[in-house]
C-alpha positions as CSV (number, residue, x, y, z in Angstrom):
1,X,-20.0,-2.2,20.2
2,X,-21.9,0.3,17.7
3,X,-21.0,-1.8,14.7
4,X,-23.4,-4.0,12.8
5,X,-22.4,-7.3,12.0
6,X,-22.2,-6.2,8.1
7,X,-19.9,-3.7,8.5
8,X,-17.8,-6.3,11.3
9,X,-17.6,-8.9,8.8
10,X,-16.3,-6.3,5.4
11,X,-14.5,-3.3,6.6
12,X,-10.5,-3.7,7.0
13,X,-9.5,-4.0,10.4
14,X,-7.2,-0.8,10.2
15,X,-10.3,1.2,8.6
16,X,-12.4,-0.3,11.6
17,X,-9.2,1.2,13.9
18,X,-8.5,4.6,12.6
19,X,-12.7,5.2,12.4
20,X,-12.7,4.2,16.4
21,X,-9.9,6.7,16.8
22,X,-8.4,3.9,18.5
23,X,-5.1,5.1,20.5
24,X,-1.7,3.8,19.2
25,X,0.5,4.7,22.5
26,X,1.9,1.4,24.3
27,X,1.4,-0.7,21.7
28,X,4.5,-2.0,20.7
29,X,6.1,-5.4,21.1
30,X,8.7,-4.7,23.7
31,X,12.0,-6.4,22.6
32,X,15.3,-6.4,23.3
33,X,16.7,-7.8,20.7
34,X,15.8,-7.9,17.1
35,X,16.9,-10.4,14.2
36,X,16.7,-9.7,10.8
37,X,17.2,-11.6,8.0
38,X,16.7,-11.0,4.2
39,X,14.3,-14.1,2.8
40,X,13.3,-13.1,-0.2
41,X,11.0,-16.0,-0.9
42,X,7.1,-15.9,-0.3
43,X,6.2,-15.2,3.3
44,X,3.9,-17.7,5.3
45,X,1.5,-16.9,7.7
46,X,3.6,-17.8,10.5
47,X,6.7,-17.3,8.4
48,X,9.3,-19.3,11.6
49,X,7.2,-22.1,11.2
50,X,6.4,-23.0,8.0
51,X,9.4,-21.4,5.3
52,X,12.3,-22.5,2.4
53,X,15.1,-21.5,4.2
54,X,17.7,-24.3,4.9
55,X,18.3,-26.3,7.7
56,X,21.7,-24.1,8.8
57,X,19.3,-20.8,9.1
58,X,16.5,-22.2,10.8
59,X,18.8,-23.5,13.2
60,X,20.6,-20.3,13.4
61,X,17.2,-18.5,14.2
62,X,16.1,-21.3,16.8
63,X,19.3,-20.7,18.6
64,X,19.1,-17.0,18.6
65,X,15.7,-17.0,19.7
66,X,16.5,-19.5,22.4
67,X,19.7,-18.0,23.7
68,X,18.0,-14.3,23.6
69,X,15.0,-15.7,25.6
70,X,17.7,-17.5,28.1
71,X,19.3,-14.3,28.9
72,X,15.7,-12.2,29.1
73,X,16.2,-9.8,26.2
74,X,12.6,-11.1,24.6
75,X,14.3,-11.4,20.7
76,X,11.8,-11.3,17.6
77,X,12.9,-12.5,14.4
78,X,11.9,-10.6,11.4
79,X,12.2,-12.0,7.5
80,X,13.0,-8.9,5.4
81,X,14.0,-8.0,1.7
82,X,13.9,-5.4,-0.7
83,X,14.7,-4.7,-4.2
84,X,17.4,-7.4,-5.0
85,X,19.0,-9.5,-7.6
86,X,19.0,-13.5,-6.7
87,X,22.9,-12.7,-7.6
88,X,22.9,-10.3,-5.0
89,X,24.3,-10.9,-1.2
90,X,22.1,-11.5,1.5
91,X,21.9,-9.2,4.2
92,X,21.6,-10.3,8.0
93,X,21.2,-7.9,11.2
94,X,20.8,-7.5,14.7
95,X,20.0,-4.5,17.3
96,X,20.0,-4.7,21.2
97,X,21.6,-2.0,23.6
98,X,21.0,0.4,21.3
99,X,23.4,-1.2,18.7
100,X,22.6,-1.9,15.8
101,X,25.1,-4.7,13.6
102,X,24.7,-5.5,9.7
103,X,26.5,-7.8,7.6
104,X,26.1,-9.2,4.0
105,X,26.1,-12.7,3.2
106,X,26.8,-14.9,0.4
107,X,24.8,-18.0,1.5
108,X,22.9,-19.0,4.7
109,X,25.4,-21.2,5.7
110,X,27.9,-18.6,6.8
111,X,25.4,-17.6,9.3
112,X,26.8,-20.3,11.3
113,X,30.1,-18.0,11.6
114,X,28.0,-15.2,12.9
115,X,27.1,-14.8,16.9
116,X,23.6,-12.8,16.7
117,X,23.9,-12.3,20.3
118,X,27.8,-10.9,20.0
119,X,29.2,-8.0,18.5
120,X,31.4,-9.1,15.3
121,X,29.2,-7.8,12.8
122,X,29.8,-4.2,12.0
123,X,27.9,-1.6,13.4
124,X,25.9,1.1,11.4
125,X,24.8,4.0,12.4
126,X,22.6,4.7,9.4
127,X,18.9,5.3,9.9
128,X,16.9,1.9,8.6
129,X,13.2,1.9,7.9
130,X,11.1,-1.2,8.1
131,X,7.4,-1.4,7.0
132,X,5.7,-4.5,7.2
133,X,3.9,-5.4,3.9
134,X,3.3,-9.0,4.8
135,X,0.3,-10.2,3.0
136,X,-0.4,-13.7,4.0
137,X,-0.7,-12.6,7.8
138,X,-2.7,-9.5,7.2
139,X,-3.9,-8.0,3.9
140,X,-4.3,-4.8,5.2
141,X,0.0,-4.8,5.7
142,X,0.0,-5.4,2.3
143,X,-2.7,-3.5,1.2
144,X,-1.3,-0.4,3.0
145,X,2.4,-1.5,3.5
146,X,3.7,-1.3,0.5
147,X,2.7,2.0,-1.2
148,X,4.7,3.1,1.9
149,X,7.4,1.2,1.6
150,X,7.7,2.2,-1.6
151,X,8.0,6.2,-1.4
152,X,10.0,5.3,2.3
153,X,12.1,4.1,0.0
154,X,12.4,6.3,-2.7
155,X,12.8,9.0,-0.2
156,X,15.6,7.5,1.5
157,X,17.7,6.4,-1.3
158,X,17.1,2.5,-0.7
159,X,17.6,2.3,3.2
160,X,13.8,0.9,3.5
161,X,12.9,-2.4,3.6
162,X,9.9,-4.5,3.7
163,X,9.6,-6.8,6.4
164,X,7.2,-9.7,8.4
165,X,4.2,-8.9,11.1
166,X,5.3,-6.0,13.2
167,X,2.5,-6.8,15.4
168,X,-1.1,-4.6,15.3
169,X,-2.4,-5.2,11.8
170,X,-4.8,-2.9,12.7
171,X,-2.5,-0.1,12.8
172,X,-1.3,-0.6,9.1
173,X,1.0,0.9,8.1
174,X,3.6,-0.2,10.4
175,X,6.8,1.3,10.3
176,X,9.7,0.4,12.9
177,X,13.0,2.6,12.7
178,X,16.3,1.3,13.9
179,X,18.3,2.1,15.9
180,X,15.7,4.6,17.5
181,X,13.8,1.4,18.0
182,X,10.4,3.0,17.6
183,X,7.4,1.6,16.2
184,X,4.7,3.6,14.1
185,X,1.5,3.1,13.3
186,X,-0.9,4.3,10.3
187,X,1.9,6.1,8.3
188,X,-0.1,6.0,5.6
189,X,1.8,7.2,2.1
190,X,0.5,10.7,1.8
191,X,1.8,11.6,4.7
192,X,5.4,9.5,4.4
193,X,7.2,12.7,3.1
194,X,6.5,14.4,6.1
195,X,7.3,11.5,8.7
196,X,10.4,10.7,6.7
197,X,11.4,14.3,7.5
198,X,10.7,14.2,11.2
199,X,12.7,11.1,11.7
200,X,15.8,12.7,9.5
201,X,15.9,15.7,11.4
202,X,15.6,13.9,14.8
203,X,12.4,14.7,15.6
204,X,9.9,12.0,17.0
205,X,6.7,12.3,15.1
206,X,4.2,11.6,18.1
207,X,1.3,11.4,16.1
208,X,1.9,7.9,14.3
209,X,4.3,6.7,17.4
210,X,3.3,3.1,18.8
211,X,6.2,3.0,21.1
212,X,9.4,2.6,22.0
213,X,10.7,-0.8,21.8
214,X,13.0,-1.3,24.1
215,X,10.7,0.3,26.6
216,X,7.3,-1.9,28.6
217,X,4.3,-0.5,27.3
218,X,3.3,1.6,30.8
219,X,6.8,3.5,29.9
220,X,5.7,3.7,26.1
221,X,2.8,5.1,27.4
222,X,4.3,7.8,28.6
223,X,7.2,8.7,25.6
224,X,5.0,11.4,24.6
225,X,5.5,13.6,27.7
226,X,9.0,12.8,28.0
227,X,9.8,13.7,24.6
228,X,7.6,17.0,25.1
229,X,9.9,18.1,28.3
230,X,13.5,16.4,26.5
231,X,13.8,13.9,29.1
232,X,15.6,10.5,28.9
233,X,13.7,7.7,30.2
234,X,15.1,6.6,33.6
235,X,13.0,4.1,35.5
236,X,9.4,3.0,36.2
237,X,7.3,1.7,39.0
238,X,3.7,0.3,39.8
239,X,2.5,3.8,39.5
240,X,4.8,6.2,37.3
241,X,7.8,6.8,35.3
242,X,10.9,9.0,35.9
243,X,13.3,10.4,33.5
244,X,16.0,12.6,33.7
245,X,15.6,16.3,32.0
246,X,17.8,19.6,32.1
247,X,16.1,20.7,34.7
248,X,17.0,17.5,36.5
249,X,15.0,14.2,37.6
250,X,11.4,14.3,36.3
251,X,8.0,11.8,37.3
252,X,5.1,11.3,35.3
253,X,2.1,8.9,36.2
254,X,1.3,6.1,34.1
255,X,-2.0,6.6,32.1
256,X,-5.1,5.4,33.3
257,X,-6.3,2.3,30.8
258,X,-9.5,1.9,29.7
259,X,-11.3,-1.3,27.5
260,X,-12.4,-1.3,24.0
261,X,-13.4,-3.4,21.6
262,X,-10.9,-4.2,18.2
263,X,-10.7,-6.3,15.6
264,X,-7.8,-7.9,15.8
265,X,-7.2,-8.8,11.9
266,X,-8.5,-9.4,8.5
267,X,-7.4,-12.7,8.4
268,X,-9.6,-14.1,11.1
269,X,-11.7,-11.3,11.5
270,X,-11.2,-11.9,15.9
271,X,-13.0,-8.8,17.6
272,X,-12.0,-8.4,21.1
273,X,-11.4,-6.5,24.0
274,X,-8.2,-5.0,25.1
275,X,-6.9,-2.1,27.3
276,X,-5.7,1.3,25.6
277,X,-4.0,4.1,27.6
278,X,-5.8,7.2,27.6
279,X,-3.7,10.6,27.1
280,X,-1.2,11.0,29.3
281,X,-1.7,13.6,32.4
């Protein structure tokens, strides 16, 4: 590309992103079922790996993981935490089928009580936000992370919380809402008031929208023009996606894909070549 190596091996990857005008649609991790857990101690780099949690949690988040991947629901673990007294309980939840469960928690070991696959935690219906402000994996999460976080917070009266790698660094900062399940990219903080508002009122901001992710990226791709005409998503194929409107049962074709080249991270400063969807027809 265009770039010379200076500016390659200095400028943030999500200043490199937003100059490229890179496209945010499709991007997100599609998973079917997400694990939360508050850790409040430092993050690693590759946080399931390497981290101070006990034996009785790690093996609690092996077996979800495991279990989730048995029965094809793709599961991502998440570390989260917020604002908290070391006095305070810890807080543990889950969302798949559009449900999602929270509990608190007085140690890691009574996550051994708790199926993360079942349904005995309570359900909330309360609107979550979580930014990902993890450092060690990306300093540009951090960097541009938490000054979100932190007004996503104050807006909401505590219900936002920072969390790990969200996936795309580049697209710091990464916001994913539950239970909408949508991911957001480059909510940067003078423009959080206005996002907050969107998502309150019900409305889908499309500008910083990744994706849905319960939804393959091709149908991601797509959320734009369903939202646009009110339709529910329905089904997709090699070629196109259907949903269901008031008018009745919709199709719209998949967007045509075309290469460019990224970079990837700060951390490792990888440049690369990947496939974005162009606008949707």
């Amino acid at each position: 590309m265009a770039e010379n190596l200076a500016t390659k091996d200095t400028t943030p990857c999500a200043e490199v992103s937003a100059a490229q005008n890179e496209p945010m649609i499709g991007s997100a991790p599609q998973v079917g079922l997400w694990i939360l857990l508050e850790v409040r101690d430092v993050w690693e780099p590759k946080n399931l790996e390497t981290n101070s949690l006990p034996d009785v949690a790690n093996s609690w988040l092996d077996d979800a993981m495991l279990r989730g991947e048995a029965e094809g629901l793709m599961p991502r673990a998440q570390f989260i935490r917020h604002r908290r007294r070391a006095t305070d309980p810890l807080t543990v939840m889950t969302f798949r089928d559009g449900e999602l469960r929270r509990q608190e928690i007085s140690d890691y070991s009574e996550l051994a009580e708790i199926d993360p696959l079942g349904k005995q935690m309570p359900r909330t219906e309360e609107i979550l936000y979580f930014v990902c402000t993890h450092a060690r994996r990306d300093i540009c999460c951090s960097r541009e992370g938490l000054p979100t976080w932190q007004r996503l917070d104050s807006l909401s009266d505590g219900r936002a919380w920072q969390t790990t790698h969200l996936g795309g660094h580049r697209f710091a900062p990464n916001v994913l809402t539950l239970p909408s399940a949508r991911s957001y990219g480059r909510v940067r903080v003078g423009e959080v008031d206005a996002f907050f508002a969107d998502i309150e009122s019900g409305t889908v901001p499309t500008r910083f929208l990744r994706g849905n992710s319960s939804l393959p990226p091709d149908a991601q791709a797509c959320e734009p023009t369903i939202l646009l005409k009110g339709g529910i998503y329905l089904s997709l194929s090699d070629s196109e996606v259907t949903y269901e409107t008031d008018s009745g049962i919709e199709s719209t074709p998949i967007p045509n894909k075309s290469e460019l080249e990224i970079l990837a991270g700060c951390r490792d400063r990888e440049w690369k070549t990947v496939e974005i969807y162009e606008a949707a027809s």
